[in-house]
C-alpha positions in Angstrom: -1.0 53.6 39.9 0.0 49.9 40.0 3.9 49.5 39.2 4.7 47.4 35.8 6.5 44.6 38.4 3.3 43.9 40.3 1.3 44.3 36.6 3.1 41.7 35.3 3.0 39.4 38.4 -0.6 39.7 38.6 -1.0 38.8 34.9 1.0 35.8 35.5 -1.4 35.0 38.5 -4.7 35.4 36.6 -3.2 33.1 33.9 -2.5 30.5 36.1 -6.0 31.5 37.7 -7.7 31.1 34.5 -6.1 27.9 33.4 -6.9 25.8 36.7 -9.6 22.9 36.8 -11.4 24.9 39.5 -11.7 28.8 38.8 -15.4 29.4 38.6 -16.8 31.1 35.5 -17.4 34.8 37.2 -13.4 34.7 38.2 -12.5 34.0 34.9 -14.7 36.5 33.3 -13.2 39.1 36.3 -9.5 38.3 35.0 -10.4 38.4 31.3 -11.8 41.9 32.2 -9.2 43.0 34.3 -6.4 41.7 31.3 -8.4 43.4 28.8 -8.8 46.9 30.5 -5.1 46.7 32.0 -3.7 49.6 30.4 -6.4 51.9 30.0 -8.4 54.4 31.4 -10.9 51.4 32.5 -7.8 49.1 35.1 -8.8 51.0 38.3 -13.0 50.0 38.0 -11.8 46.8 36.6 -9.0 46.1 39.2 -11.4 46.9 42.0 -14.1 44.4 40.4 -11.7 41.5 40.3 -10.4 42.1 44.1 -14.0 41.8 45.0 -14.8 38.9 43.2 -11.3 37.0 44.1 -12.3 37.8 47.8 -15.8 36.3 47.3 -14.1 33.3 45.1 -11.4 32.3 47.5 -12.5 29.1 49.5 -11.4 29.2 53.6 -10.4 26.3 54.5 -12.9 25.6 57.1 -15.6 26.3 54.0 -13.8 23.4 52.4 -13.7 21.4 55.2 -17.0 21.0 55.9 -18.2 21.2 51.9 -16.1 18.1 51.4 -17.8 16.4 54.4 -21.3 17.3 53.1 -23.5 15.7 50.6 -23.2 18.3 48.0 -19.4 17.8 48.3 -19.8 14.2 47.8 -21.8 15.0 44.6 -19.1 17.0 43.3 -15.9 15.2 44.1 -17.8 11.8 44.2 -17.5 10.0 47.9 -14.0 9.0 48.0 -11.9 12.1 46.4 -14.9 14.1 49.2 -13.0 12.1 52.2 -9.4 12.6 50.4 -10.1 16.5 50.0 -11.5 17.0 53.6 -8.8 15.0 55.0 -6.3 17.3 53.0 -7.9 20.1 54.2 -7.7 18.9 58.1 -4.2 18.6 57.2 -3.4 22.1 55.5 -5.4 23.7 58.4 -3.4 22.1 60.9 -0.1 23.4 59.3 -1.8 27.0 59.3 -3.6 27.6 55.9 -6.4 29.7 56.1 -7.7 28.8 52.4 -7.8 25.9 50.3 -4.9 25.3 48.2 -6.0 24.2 45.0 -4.7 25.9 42.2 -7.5 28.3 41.5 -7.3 28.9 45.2 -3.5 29.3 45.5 -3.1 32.1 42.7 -6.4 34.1 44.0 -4.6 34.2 47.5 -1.3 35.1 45.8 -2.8 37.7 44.0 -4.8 39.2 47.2 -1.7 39.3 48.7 -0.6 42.5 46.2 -4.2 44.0 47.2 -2.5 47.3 48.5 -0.1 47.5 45.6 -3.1 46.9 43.2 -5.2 49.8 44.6 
């Protein structure tokens, strides 16, 4: 059983996860699940649904790499912010990052990083 420390932590995370420009609708709908079952009988099934769709969700940063350099990435971002975001990602891969970084990104890796503690 998950610790209240780690608990709270992770319900932090999933807030921050939750509130960013760029959490996809089935990660939001994991963390409401997981915040609405924490507690109850119902955390374990719910906390081993949201680890598998945060591991689905989170973006490597060659993925984003060669998204922002492809036409559907320029659709999304629109040309310019494409180059900007694939540049960035050049840049963050080069300094070691292994996912993207943006905010949705960022908390799902924080949280993946409590995986053990969590299960």
């Amino acid at each position: 059983m998950m610790n209240q420390k780690v608990k709270d932590y992770v319900t932090g995370k999933l807030n921050e996860l939750m509130s960013a420009p760029s959490c996809s609708a089935e990660a939001k709908a994991a963390a409401e699940s997981w915040l609405e079952a924490a507690g109850t009988d119902r955390e374990a099934e719910e906390t081993k649904k949201l680890i598998t769709e945060l591991e689905e969700d989170i973006m490597p940063v060659d993925t984003l790499i060669a998204f922002a350099g492809s036409e559907a990435g320029a659709q999304v971002f629109g040309e310019e912010t494409a180059k900007n975001v694939a540049a960035h990602a050049e840049e963050i891969k080069a300094a070691g990052a292994k996912y993207c970084d943006c905010p949705a990104c960022a908390a799902v890796a924080e949280i993946l990083e409590k995986k053990e503690e969590l299960l």
